[in-house]
Residue frames as qw, qx, qy, qz and C-alpha x, y, z in Angstrom:
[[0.850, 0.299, 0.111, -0.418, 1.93, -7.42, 14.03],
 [0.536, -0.075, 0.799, 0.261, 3.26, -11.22, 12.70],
 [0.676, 0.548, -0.005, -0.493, 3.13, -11.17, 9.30],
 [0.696, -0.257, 0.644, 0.187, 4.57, -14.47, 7.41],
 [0.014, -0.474, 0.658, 0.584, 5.89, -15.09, 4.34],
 [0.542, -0.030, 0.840, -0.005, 3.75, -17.34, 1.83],
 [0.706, 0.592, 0.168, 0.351, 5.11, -16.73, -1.61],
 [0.499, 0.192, 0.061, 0.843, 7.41, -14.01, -3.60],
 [0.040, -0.408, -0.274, -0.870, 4.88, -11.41, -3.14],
 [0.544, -0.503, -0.548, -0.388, 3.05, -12.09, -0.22],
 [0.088, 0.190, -0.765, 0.609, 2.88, -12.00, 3.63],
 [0.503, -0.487, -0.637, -0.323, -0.06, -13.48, 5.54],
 [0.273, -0.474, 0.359, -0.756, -1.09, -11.80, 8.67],
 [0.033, -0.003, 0.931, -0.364, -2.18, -13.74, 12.00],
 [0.435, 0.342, 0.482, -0.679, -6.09, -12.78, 11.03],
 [0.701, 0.284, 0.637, 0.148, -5.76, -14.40, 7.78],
 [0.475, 0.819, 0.070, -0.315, -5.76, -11.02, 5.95],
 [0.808, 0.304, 0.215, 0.457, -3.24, -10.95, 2.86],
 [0.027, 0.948, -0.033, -0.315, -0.75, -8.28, 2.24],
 [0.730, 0.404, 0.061, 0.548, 1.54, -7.44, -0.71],
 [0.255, -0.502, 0.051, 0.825, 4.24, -3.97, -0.99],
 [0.250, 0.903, 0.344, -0.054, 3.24, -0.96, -2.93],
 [0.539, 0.013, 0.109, 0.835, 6.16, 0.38, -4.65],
 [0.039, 0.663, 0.147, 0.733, 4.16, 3.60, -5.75],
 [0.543, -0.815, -0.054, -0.195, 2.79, 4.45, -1.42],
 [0.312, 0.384, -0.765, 0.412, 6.32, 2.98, -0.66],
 [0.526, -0.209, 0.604, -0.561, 4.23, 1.08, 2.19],
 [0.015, -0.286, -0.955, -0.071, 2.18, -2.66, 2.21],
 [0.521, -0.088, 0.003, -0.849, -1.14, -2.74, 1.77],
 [0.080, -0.142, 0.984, -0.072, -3.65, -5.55, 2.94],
 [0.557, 0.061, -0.395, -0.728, -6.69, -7.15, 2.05],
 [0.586, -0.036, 0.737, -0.335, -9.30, -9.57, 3.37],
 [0.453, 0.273, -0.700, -0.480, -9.89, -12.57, 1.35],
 [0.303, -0.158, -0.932, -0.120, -12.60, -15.46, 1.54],
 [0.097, -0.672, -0.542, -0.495, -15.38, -15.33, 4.01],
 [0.377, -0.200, -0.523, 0.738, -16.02, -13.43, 6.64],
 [0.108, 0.928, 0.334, -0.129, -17.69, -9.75, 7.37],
 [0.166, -0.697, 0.261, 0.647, -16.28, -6.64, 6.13],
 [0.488, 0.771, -0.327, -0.245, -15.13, -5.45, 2.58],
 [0.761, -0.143, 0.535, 0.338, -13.24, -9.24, 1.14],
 [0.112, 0.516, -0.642, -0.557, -11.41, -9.74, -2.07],
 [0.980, 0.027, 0.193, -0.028, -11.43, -12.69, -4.14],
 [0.246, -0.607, 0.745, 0.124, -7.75, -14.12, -4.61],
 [0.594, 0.469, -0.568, -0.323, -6.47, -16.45, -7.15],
 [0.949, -0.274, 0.154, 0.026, -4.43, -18.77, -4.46],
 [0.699, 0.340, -0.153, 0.610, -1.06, -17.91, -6.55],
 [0.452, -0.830, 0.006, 0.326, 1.24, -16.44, -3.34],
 [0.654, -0.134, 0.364, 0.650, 3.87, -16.28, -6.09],
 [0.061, 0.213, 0.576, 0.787, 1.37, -14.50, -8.89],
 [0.140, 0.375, 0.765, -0.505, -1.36, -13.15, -6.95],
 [0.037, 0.324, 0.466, 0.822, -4.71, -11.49, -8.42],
 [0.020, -0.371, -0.647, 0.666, -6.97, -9.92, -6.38],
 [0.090, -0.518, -0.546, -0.652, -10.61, -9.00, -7.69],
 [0.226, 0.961, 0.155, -0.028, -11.95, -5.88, -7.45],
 [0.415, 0.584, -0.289, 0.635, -9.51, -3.16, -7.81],
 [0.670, -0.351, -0.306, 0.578, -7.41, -2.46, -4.76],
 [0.039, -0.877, -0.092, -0.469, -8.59, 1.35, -3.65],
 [0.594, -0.330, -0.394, 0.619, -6.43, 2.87, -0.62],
 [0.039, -0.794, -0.180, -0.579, -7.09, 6.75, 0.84],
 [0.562, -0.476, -0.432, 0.521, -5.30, 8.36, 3.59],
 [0.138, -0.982, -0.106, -0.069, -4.77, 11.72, 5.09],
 [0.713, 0.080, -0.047, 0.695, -1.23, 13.39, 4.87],
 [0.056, -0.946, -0.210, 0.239, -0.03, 16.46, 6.18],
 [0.667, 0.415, 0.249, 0.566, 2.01, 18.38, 3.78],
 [0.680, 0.457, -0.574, 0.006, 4.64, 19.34, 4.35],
 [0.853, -0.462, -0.243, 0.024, 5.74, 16.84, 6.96],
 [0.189, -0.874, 0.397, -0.208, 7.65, 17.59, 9.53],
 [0.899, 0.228, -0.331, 0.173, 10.85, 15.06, 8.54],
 [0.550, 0.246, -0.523, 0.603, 12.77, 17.45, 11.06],
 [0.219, -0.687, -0.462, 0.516, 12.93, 18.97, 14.20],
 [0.217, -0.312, 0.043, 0.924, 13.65, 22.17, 12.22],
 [0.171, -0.200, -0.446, -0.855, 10.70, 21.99, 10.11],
 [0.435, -0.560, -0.685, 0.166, 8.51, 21.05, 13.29],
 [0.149, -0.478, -0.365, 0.785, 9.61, 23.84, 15.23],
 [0.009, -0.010, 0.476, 0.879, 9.00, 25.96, 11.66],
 [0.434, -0.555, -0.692, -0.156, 5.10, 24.38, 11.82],
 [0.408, -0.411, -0.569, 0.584, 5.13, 25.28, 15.67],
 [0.188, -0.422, -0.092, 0.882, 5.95, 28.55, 15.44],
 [0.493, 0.683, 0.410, -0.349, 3.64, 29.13, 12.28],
 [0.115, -0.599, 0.430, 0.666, 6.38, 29.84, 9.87],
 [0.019, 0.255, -0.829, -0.498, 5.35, 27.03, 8.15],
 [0.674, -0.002, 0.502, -0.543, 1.52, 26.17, 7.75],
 [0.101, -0.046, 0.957, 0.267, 0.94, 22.54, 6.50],
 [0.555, 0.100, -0.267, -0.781, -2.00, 21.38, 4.80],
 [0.603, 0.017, 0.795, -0.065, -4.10, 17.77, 4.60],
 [0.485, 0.321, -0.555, -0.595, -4.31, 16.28, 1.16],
 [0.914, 0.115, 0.384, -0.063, -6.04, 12.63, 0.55],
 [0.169, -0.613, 0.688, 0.350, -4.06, 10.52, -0.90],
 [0.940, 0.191, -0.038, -0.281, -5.15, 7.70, -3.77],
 [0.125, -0.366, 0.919, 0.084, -3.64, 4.45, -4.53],
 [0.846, 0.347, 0.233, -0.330, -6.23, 2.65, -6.85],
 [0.168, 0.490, -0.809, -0.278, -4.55, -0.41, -8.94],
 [0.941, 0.124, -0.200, -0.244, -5.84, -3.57, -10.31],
 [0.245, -0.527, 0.814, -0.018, -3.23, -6.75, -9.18],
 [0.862, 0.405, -0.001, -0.305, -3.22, -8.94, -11.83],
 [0.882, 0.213, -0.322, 0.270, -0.76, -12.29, -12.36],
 [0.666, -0.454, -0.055, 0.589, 1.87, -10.89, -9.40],
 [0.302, 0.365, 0.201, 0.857, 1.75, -7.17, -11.29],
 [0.021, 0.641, 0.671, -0.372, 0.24, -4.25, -10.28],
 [0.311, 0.365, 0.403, 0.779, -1.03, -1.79, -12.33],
 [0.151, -0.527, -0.450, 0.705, -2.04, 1.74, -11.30],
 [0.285, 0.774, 0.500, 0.266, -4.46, 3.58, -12.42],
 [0.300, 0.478, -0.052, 0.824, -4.39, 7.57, -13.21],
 [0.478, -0.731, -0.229, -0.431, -6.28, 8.60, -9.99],
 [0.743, -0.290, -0.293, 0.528, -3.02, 7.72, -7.86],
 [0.097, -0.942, 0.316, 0.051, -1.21, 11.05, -6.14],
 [0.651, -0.494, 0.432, 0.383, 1.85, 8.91, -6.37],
 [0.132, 0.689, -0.539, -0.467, 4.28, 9.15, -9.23],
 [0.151, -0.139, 0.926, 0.317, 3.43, 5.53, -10.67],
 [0.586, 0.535, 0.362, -0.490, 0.07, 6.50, -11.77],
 [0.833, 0.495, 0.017, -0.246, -0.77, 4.78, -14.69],
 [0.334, 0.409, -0.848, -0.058, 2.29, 2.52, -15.04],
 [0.899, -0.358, 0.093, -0.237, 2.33, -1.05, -14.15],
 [0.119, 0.744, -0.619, 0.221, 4.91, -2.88, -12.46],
 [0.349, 0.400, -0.749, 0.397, 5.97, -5.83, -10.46],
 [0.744, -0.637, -0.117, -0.163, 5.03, -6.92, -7.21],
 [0.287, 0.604, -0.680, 0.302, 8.54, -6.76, -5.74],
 [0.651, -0.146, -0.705, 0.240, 9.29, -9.59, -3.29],
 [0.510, -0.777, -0.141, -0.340, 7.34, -9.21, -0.15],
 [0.771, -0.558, -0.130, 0.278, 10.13, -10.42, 2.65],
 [0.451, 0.109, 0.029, 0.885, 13.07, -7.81, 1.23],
 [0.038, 0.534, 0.131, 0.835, 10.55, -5.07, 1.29],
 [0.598, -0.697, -0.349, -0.187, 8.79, -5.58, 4.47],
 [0.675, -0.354, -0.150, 0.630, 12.43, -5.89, 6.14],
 [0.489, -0.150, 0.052, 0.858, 13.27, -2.51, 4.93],
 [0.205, -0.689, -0.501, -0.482, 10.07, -1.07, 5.43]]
């Protein structure tokens, strides 16, 4: 996927959606804005300071613990090790090029707020 630069905080995808980095998911997240079908935002227009109305909810499945090696794969395999699925949250308000998480995150920046760190350093080293 093309995703372009267009601000400090931003990257615009080739379907128009917006996307910013998530320091707490350590991943991007993206978001449809103006009209169209589906779940949209509404966006300020500041790629530098963005705000995005509603809040910004994300929810995935994770298996835990992951298998970062072959040795804890084979460990899984072999049953030694038995992993679970947890949902993850990521619920935060983005407000002036900040984002603030709420307490309903699994991630460790629940209920701080922080930055938007500069979208083209984190995407590269994403």
């Amino acid at each position: 996927m093309s995703i372009n630069t267009i601000g400090r905080c931003l990257g615009q995808a080739e379907d128009g959606s917006l996307w910013f980095f998530c320091r707490g998911c350590d991943a991007p997240h993206s978001l449809n804005v103006g009209a169209g079908t589906g779940p949209r935002w509404g966006y300020n227009g500041n790629a530098e300071a963005p705000t995005f109305t509603p809040s910004v909810l994300v929810q995935h499945d994770q298996w835990e613990p992951p298998a970062t090696t072959l040795e804890i794969a084979e460990k899984i395999r072999a049953g030694e090790i038995v992993q679970t699925k947890v949902t993850k949250v990521c619920h935060s308000f983005v407000t002036g090029g900040r984002i603030q998480y709420l307490g309903d995150c699994t991630h460790g920046l629940a209920g701080q707020t922080v930055d938007l760190p500069e979208w083209e350093a984190a995407w590269n080293n994403w």
